[in-house]
N, C-alpha and C positions, 0 to 999 in steps of 0.2 A: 510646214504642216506637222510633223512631230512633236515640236514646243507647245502649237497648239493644241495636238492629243494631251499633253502631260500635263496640262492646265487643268483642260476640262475633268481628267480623271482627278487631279487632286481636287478638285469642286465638289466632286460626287463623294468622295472620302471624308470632305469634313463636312457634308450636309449629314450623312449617314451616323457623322460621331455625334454629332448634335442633336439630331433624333432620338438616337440611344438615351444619352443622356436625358433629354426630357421625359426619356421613359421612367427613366428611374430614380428620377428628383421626388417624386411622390414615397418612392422607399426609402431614399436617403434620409429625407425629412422625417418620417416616421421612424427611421432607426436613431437617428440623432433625438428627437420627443421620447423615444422610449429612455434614452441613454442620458437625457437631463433627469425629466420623473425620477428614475431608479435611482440618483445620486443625491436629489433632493430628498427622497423619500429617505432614505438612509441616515444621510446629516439629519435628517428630523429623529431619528429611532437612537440617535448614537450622538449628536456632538449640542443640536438645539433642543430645546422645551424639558432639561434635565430640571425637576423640581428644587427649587429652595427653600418657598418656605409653606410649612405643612398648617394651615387654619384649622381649629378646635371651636365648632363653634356648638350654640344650643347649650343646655345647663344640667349637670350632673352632682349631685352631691356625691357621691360614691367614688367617681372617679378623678384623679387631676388629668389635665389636658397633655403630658407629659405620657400618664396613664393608657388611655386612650391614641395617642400617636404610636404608640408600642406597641398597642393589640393591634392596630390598622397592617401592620408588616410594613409599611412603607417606609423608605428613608430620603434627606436629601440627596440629591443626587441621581434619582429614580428617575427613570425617562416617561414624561406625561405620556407621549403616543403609545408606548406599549403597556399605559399600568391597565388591568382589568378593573374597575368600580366594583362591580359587584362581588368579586371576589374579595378586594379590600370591604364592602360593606359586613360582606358574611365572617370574616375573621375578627371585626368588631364583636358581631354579635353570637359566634361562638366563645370567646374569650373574655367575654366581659357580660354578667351576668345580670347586673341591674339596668342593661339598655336593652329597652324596646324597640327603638328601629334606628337607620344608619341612611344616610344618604352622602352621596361622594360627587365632588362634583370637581372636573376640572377646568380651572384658569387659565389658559394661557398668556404671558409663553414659560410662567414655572411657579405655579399655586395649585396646590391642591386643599379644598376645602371637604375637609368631615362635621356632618351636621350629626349631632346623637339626639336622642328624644330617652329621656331617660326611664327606666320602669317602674312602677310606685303597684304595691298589693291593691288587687281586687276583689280576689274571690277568694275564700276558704274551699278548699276539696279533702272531702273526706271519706275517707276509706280505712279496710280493718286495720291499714297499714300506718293510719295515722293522719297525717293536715299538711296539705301541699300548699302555700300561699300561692297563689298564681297574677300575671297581669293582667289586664284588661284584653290585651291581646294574645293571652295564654301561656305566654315564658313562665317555666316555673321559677322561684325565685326564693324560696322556705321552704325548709322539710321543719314541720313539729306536731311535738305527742297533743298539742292543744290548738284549738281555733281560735279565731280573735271575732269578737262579735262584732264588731264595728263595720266588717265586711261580711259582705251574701253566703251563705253555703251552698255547697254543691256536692250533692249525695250520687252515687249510682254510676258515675262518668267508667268505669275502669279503664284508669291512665294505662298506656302503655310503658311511659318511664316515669322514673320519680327522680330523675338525674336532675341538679338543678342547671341552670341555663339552658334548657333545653326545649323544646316546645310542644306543649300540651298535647296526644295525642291518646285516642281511646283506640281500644281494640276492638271496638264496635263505630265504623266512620260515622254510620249516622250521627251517634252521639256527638261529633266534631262537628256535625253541623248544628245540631243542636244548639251547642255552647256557642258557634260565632252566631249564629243569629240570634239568641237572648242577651248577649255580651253586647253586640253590637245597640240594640232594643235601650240597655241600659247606659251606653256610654252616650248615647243622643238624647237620655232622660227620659222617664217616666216619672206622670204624677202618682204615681205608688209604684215606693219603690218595694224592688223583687227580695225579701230576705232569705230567700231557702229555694233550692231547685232541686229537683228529686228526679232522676231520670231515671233511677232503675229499671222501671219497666219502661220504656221508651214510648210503647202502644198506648201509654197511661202516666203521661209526664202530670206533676202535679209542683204547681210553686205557690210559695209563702206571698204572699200581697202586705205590705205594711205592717208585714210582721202580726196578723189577726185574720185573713183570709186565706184557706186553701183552695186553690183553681184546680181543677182537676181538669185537663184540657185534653187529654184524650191524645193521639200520638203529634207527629211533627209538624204535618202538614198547616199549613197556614198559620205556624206561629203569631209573625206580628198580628193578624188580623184578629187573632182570639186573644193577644195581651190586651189588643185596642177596645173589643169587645167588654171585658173583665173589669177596666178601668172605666170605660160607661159607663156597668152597672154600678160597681162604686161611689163614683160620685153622685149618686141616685140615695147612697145609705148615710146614715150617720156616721161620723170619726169613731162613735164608742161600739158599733154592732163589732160581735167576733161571732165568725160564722166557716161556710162553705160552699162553693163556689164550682158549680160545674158545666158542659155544655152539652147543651141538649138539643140534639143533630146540629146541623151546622153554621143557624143564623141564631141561636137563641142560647142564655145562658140562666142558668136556674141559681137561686141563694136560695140557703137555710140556715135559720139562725140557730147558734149552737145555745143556745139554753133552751132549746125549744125541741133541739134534736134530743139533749138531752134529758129530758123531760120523758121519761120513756113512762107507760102506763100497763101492768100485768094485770090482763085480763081471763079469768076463769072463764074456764072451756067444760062445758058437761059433753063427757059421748057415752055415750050405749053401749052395749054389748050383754052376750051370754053366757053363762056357763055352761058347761058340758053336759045338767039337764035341764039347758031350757032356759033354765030363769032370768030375768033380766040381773043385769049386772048396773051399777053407777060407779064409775071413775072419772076421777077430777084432775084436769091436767092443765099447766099455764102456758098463758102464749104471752108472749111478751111485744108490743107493736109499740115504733115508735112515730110520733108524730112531727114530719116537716111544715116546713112554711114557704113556698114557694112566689119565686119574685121571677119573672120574666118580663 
């Protein structure tokens, strides 16, 4: 009888270690998956996807590809899993003054590719302080005492820097809107194109058309709608009118042609009056009126 107690009790012993156990096969597994992950993750951060060789791609007259690998900060050797992109995109483009934009892209398991888009002058920006060249995207990229006519001018912005590489920014935001949506207007094309943009007064932006028309478009709201407007009436006129261009409320635009404005006509004014006894007095006084010509 005893042999037989000492069976059975060891029967109940190894059912009960067994049970435990399948208790805890669910955490073991799980501490074992944590403890591969963490050493996989690692060997990737430290011994695989270290970079060899670094792509220059896209076209830069200004810079060699050498040049550009150097402002990127990166080097071989550099571990793809932990480079930040956007931080190598922005060390580009703080450091390198003739690119407009940077994209980073990586290969694995040890390429790194930099695309540059290079920056070519777009606008003239003028101020008492002189002619800021800027890009189409607003990098500034010239400081000079003179404009270059070949590109737009841009009156009234006040930059907040004039540092070059640096990006366009006014101490009035709106004005920043301004400029990317006319910037924008122009780099997707118009059939007249904008020579001159005057934002000074912001409430009463006025720009150059073909270099012969002034729009007077009154403030921001609905830019493109009123360049789109401007450029209807346009092709409504002859290539040779030079005139002025404004709008009047918010669906209709008025022309006057400028030999017509300038045509002004003084006309003699007779008025009345007394003297202190009484008598009639005549004085002769000019009024000067000029005459529009109105196109809606």
């Amino acid at each position: 009888m005893q042999d037989v107690e000492k069976t059975e009790i060891q029967r109940d012993t190894s059912a009960r270690r067994r049970r435990c156990r399948n208790r805890m096969q669910p955490l073991y597994s799980l501490v074992v998956f944590v403890l591969v992950i963490g050493v996989g993750v690692a060997l990737c951060m430290t011994v695989f996807f270290n970079i060899q060789t670094i792509q220059i791609a896209g076209e830069s007259a200004e810079y060699t590809v050498e040049e550009i690998a150097q402002a990127s900060g990166v080097h071989t050797g550099d571990n793809l899993m932990r480079l930040d992109c956007a931080e190598v995109e922005q060390n580009v483009l703080d450091r390198l003054v003739f690119v407009d934009s940077v994209r980073v892209e990586k290969e694995f398991p040890d390429v790194l590719v930099i695309t540059v888009t290079p920056s070519e002058p777009a606008y003239n920006l003028v101020d008492d302080s002189g002619t800021l060249q800027v890009s189409a995207a607003g990098k500034i990229l010239k400081s000079s005492p003179e404009t270059d006519a070949s590109f737009p001018t841009i009156i009234g912005f006040d930059p907040m820097t004039r540092e070059l590489g640096k990006t366009l920014a006014s101490n009035d935001s709106q004005k920043d809107e301004i400029f990317e949506t006319l910037s924008e207007l122009m780099t997707k094309g118009l059939e007249y194109l904008i020579t001159e943009i005057d934002m000074t007064d912001k409430y009463d932006i006025v720009l150059t058309l073909d270099g012969r028309i002034e729009f007077s478009l009154g403030n921001w709201s609905e830019l493109s709608y009123k360049v789109a407007m401007a450029e209807t009436v346009l092709s409504e006129l002859s290539s040779d009118k030079v005139g002025y261009l404004m709008m009047v409320g918010d669906h209709q635009c008025s022309y006057r042609d400028k030999d017509t404005v300038d045509q002004q006509t003084a006309t003699p004014v007779v008025t009345t009056q007394t003297d202190e006894n009484g008598n009639l007095v005549e004085a002769e006084t000019t009024e000067t009126t000029a005459v529009a010509e109105t196109v809606e």
